[in-house]
C-alpha positions in Angstrom: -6.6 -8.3 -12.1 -9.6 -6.6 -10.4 -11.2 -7.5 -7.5 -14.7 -6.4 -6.3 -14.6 -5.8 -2.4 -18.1 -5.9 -1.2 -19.6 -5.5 2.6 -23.0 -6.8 3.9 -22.8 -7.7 0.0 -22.7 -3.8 -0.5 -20.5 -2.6 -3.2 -17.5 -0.6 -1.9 -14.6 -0.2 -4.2 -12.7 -2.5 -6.5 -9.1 -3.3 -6.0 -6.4 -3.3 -8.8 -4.5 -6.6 -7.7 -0.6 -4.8 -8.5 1.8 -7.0 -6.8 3.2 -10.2 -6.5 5.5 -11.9 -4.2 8.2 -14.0 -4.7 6.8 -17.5 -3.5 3.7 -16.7 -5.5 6.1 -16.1 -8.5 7.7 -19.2 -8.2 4.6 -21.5 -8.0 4.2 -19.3 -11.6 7.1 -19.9 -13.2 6.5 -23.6 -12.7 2.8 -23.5 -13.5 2.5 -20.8 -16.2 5.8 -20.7 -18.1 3.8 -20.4 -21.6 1.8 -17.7 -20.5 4.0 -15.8 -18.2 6.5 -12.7 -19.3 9.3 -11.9 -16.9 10.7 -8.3 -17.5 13.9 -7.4 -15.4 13.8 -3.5 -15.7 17.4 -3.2 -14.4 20.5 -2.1 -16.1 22.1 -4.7 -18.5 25.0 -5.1 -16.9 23.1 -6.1 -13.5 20.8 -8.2 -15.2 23.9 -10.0 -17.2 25.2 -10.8 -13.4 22.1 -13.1 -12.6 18.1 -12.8 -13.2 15.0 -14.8 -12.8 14.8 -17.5 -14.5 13.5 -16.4 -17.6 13.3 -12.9 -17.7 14.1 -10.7 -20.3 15.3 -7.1 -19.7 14.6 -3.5 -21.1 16.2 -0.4 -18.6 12.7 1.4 -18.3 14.5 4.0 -16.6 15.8 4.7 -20.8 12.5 6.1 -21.7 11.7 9.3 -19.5 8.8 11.3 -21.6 8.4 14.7 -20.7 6.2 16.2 -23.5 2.6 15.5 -22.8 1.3 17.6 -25.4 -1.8 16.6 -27.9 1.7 15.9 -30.4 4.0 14.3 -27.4 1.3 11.9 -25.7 0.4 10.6 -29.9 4.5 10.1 -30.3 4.4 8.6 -26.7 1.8 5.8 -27.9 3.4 5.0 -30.9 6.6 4.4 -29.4 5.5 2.3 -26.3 3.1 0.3 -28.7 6.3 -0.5 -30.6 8.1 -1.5 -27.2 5.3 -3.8 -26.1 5.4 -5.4 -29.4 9.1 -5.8 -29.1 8.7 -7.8 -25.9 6.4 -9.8 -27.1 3.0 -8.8 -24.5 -0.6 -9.4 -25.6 -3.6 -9.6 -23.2 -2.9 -13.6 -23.1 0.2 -12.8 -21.3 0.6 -12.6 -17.4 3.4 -10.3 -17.3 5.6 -9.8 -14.1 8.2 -6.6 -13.4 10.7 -6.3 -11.2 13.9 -4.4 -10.3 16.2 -4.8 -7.4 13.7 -3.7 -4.3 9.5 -3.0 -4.9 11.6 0.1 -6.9 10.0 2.7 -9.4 11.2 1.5 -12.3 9.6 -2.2 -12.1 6.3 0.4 -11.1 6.4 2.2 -14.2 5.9 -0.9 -16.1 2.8 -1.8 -14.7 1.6 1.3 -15.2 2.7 1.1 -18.4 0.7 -1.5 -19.2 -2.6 -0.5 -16.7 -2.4 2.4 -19.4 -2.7 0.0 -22.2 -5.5 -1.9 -21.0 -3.8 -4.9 -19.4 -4.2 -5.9 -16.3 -2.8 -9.0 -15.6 0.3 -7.3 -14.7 2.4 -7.3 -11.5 5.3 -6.0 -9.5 7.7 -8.0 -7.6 7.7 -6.9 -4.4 11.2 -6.7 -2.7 12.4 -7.4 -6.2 15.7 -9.4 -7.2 17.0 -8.8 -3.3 14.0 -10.7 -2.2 14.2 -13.6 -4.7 18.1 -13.9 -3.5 17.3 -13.3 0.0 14.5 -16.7 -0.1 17.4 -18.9 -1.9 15.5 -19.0 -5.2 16.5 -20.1 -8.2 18.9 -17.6 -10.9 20.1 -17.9 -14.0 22.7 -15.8 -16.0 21.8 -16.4 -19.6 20.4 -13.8 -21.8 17.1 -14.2 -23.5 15.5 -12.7 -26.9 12.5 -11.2 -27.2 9.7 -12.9 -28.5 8.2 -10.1 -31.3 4.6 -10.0 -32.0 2.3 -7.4 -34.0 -0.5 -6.2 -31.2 -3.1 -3.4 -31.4 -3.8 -2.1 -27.5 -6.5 0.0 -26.3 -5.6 3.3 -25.0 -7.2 3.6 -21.0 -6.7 7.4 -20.7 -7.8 7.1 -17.2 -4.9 6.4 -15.7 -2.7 9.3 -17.1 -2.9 12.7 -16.5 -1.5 15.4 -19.4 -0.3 18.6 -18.6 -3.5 20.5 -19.6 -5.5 18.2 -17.3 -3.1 19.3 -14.4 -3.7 22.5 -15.3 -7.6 22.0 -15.5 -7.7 20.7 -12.2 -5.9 23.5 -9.8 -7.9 25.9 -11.8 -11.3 24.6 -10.9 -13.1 23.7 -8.3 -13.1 19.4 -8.5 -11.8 17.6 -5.4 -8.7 16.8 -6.8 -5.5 15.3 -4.8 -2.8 16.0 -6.2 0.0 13.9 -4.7 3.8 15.0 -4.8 6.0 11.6 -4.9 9.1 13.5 -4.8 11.4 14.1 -1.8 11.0 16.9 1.2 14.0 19.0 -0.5 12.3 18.8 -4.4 9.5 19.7 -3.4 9.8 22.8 -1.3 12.7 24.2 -3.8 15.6 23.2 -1.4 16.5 20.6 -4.3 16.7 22.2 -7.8 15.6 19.7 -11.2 14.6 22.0 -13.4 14.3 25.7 -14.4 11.8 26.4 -11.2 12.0 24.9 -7.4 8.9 23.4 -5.7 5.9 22.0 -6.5 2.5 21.8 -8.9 0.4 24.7 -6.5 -1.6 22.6 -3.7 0.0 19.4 -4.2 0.9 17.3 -1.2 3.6 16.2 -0.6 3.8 12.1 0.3 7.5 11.1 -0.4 7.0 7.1 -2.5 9.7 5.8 -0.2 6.8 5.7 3.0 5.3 3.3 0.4 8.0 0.8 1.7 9.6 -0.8 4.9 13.0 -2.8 4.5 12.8 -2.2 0.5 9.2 -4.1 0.1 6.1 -2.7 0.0 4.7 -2.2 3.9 1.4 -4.3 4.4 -1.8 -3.4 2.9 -3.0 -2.5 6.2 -0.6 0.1 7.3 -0.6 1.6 3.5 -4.4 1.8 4.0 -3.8 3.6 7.4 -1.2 6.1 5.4 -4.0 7.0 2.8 -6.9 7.0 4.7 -7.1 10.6 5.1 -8.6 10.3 1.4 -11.9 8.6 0.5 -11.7 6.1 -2.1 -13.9 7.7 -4.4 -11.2 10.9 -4.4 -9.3 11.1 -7.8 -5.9 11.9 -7.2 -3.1 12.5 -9.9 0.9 11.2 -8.8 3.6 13.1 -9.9 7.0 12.9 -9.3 10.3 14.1 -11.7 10.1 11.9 -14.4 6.9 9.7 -13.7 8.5 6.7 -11.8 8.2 7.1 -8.2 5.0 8.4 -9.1 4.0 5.1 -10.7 5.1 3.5 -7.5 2.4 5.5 -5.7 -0.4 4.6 -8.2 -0.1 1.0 -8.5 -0.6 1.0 -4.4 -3.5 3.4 -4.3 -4.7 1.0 -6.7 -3.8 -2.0 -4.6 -5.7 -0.1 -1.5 -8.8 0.5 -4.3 -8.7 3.9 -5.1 -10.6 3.8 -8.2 -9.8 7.2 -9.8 -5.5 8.0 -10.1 -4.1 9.0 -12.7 -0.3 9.2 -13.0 1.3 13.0 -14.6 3.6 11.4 -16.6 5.4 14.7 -17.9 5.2 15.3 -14.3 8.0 17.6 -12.7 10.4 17.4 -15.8 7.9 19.0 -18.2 6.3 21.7 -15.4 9.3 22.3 -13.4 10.6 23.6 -17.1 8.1 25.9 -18.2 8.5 29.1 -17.0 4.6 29.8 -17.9 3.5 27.4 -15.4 2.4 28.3 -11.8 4.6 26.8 -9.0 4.8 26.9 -5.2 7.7 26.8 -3.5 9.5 27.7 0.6 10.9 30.6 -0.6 13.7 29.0 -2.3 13.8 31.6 -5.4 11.8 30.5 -8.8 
């Protein structure tokens, strides 16, 4: 859901409302059970244990994509068409994710669905811990997914391939490219994949400084974090497999950064070709 954030009734920036939290959540259960889509995006056998009430669950961490070619982003669409369908989510739908903490994997999904056009779409934060921890309902029966047959609209400008990456430390656009990953991947101490390091003049902002006591920190401190880039910078997240980076996106969104695109072959599919430039600490290829 955007919002317009205007001064002296000056346009600034527009802000991607991302995140939800759990009192909010409840006063939308109650209110917009027809309407509303609960996705738990943890493992089965956690989800089985106890969930929101509600909720269906799909691991998203089951469906890395690391081939961003013309060939692997058409595959990509097809099958994540077919996996919204299988859930059941149109653009009627207000469609919550969540995992155990304001997590990667519950991120993912809203990016998933920011790159299909939807934007009534929203993490938890704190995810199942906070629910537990504020004495809110659970339930431990399973639920089916309600099919449908939707087309979506692709929005291409929220993912980043790997010839865009490539585009952009080859010319001369103000580009950020942000580094999601942790001190040791990204300066090659840490090896996950056939070269150590980094995409050449990334920065490197581990997700986790996203959060404070496993929920997102307040807009106002994030905003402090980021502020040494304008809003009107475009900035592509990457991270191994495109989850912490999605965690990063959907707050730059959150703080109105306008123009972020997620890698989502990110690490996994440049870390492996040997053709590809990297930087590293001295920590071999």
């Amino acid at each position: 859901m955007f919002q317009k954030i205007l001064f002296n009734g000056s346009y600034l920036f527009t802000v991607l409302n991302t995140i939800v939290y759990s009192d909010s959540l409840l006063d939308m259960i109650n209110n917009l059970s027809a309407r509303l889509i609960l996705v738990d995006t943890r493992p089965f056998d956690e989800y089985a244990q106890g969930h929101l009430p509600g909720a269906v669950n799909i691991d998203l961490m089951q469906f890395h994509w690391l081939d961003t070619s013309k060939d692997g982003i058409f595959q990509f669409n097809k099958q994540m068409k077919l996996l919204l369908n299988y859930l059941g989510i149109d653009s009627s739908n207000v469609v919550v994710f969540y995992d155990n903490i304001s997590g990667p994997t519950a991120s993912r999904g809203v990016w998933l669905l920011n790159y299909f056009s939807l934007q009534n779409v929203f993490i938890l934060d704190g995810g199942f811990k906070d629910w537990i921890r504020c004495k809110y309902p659970v339930e431990t029966a399973t639920h089916p997914f309600k099919h449908n047959k939707c087309n979506f609209r692709i929005n291409r400008s929220v993912l980043a391939d790997i010839q865009y990456v490539k585009n952009s430390i080859n010319s001369d656009k103000d580009v950020v490219i942000i580094d999601c990953r942790s001190e040791g991947e990204y300066n090659g101490t840490i090896a996950r994949a056939f070269h150590r390091g980094h995409i050449p003049n990334s920065k490197n902002i581990d997700w986790i400084h996203n959060l404070g006591n496993e929920k997102f920190l307040d807009l106002d401190k994030l905003n402090d974090f980021y502020s040494f880039m304008p809003k009107k910078t475009e900035i592509i997240t990457y991270c191994q497999g495109g989850y912490r980076a999605s965690n990063t996106y959907l707050v730059l969104k959150q703080l109105g950064y306008e123009n972020v695109k997620m890698y989502l072959g990110s690490w996994g599919e440049w870390g492996n070709d040997p053709n590809l430039p990297v930087e590293n600490n001295g920590c071999g290829s």
